[in-house]
C-alpha positions as CSV (number, residue, x, y, z in Angstrom):
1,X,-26.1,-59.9,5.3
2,X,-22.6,-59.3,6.6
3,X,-21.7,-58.4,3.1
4,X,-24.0,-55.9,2.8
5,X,-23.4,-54.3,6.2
6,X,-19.7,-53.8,4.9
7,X,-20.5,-52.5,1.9
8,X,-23.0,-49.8,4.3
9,X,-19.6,-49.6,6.1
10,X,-17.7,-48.3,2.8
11,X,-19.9,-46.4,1.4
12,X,-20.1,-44.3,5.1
13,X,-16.3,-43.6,4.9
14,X,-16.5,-42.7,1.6
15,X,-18.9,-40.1,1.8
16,X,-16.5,-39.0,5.0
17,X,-13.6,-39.1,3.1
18,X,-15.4,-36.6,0.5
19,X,-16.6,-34.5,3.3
20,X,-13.1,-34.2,4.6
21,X,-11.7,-33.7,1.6
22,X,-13.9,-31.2,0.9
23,X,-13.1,-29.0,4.4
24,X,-9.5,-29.7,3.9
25,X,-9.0,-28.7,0.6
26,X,-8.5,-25.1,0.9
27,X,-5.9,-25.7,3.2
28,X,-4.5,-28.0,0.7
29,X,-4.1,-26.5,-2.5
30,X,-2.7,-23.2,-4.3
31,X,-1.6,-20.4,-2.1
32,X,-2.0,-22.6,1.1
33,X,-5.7,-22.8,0.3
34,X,-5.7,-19.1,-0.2
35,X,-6.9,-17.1,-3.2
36,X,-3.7,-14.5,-4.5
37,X,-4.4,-11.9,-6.5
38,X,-2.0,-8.7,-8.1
39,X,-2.4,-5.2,-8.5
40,X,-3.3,-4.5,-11.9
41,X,-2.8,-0.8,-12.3
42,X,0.6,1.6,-12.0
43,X,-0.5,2.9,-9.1
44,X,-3.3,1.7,-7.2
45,X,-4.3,2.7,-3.4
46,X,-4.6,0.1,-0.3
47,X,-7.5,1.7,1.6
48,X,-8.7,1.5,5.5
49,X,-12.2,0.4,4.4
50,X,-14.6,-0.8,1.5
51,X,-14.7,2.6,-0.3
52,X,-12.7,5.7,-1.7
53,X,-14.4,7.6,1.3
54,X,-11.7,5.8,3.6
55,X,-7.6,7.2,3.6
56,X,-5.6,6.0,1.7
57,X,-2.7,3.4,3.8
58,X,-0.6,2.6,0.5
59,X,0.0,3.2,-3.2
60,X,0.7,0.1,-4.7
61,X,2.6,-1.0,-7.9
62,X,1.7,-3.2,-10.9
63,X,2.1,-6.7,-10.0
64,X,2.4,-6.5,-6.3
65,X,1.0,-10.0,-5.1
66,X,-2.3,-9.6,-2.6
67,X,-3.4,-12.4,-1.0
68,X,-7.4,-12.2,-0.5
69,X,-8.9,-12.1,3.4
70,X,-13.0,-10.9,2.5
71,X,-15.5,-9.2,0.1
72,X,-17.5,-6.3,0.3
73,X,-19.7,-5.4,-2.8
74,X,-17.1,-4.2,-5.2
75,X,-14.2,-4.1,-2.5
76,X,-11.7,-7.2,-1.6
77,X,-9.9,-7.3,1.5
78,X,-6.7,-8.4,1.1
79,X,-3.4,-8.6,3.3
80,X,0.4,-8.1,2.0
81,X,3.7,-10.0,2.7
82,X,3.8,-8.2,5.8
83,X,0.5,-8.8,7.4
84,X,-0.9,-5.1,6.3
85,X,-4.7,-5.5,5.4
86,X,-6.5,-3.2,3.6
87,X,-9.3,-2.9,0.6
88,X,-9.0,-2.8,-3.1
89,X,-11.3,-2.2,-5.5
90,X,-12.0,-5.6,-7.4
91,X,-11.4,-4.1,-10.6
92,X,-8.0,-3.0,-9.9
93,X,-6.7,-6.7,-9.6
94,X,-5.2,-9.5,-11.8
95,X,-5.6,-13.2,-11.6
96,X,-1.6,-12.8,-13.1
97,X,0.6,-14.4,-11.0
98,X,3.4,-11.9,-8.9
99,X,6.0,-12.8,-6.1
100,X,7.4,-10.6,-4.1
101,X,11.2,-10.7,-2.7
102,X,10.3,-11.5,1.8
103,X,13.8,-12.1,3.5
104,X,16.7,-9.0,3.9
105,X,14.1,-6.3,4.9
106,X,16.3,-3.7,7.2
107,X,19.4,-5.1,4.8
108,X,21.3,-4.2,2.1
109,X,21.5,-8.4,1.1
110,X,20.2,-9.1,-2.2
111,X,18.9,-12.9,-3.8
112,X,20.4,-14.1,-6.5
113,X,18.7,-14.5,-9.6
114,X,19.5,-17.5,-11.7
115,X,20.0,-18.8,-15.1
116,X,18.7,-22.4,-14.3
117,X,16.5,-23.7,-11.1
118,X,19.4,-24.5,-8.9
119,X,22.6,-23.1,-7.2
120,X,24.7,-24.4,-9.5
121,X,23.2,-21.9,-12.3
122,X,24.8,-18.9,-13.2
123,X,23.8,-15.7,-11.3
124,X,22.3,-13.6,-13.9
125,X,21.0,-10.9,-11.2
126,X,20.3,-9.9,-8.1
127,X,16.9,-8.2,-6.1
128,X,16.6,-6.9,-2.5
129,X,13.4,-6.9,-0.3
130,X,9.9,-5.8,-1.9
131,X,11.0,-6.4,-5.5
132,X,7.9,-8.0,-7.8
133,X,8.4,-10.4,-10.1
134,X,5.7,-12.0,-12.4
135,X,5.6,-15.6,-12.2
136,X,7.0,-17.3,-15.2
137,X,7.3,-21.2,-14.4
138,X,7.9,-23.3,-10.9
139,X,9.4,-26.5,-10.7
140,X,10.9,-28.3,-7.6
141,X,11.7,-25.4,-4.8
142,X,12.4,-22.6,-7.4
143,X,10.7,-20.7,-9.7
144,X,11.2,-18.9,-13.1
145,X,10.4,-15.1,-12.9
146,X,10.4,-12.1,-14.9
147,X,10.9,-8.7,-13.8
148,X,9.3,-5.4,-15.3
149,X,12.6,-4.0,-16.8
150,X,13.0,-7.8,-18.5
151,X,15.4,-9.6,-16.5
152,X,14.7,-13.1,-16.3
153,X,15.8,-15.9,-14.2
154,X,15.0,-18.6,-11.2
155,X,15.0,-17.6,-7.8
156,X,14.5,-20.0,-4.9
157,X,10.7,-20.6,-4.2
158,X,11.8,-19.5,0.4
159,X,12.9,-16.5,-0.7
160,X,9.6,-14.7,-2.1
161,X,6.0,-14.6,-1.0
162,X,2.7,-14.8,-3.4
163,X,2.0,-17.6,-5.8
């Protein structure tokens, strides 16, 4: 009897683990358990509400890395890498990958773009605040990015926002 009373015991906090699991996971994995998407188009607009009836807040760029907040029929709501929300009409999003440059805004600084993931690597370029980049490859704190004029190179994972 006591053997089967532990085994009640087990199987209990195993379906609680699950169930844990299971609530914590979002918090867990990918973009800290949020769902990232990209702008798709050239020039696509960030609107007040869930429709082309609302104005306009910004015109966004290919690639520019959204991270999504809610859905609306055919509309997400999404929020920037400076706490902007807005909606976007699904079809005008990419499952692609994008980071955008987060620290030096007010600033002239620029990140270093490298030829290896490390400091020790060559600089091979350099990007200021709001650049996009398409996420290549990341590996242990930095990441391999390309940018839309072709430069390629690692950046430090800090430095950019998006997944």
């Amino acid at each position: 009897m006591g053997a089967d009373k532990r085994h009640g015991t087990l199987k209990r906090a195993g379906w609680l683990a699950l169930i844990l699991l299971m609530l914590l996971w979002p918090v867990c994995s990918g973009a800290a358990g949020f769902v990232m998407v990209s702008v798709a188009g050239e020039k696509v607009n960030l609107r007040k509400g869930p429709s082309t009836q609302y104005p306009i807040i910004w015109e966004l760029g290919k690639g520019f890395p959204l991270r999504i907040r809610s859905y609306k029929d055919n509309w997400i709501q999404v929020s920037d890498f400076e706490g902007d929300i807005g909606w976007i009409y699904k079809d005008l999003v990419s499952k692609k990958p994008h980071l955008i440059v987060k620290i030096n805004k007010n600033s002239k600084a620029r990140i270093n773009i490298r030829s290896g993931p490390g400091t020790k690597y060559k600089v091979v370029g350099k990007a200021e605040y709001g650049v996009v980049f398409q996420t290549l490859k990341r590996g242990d704190g930095w990441v391999k990015v390309r940018h839309e004029d072709g430069l390629t190179g690692w950046v430090k994972r800090s430095l950019l926002w998006g997944w």
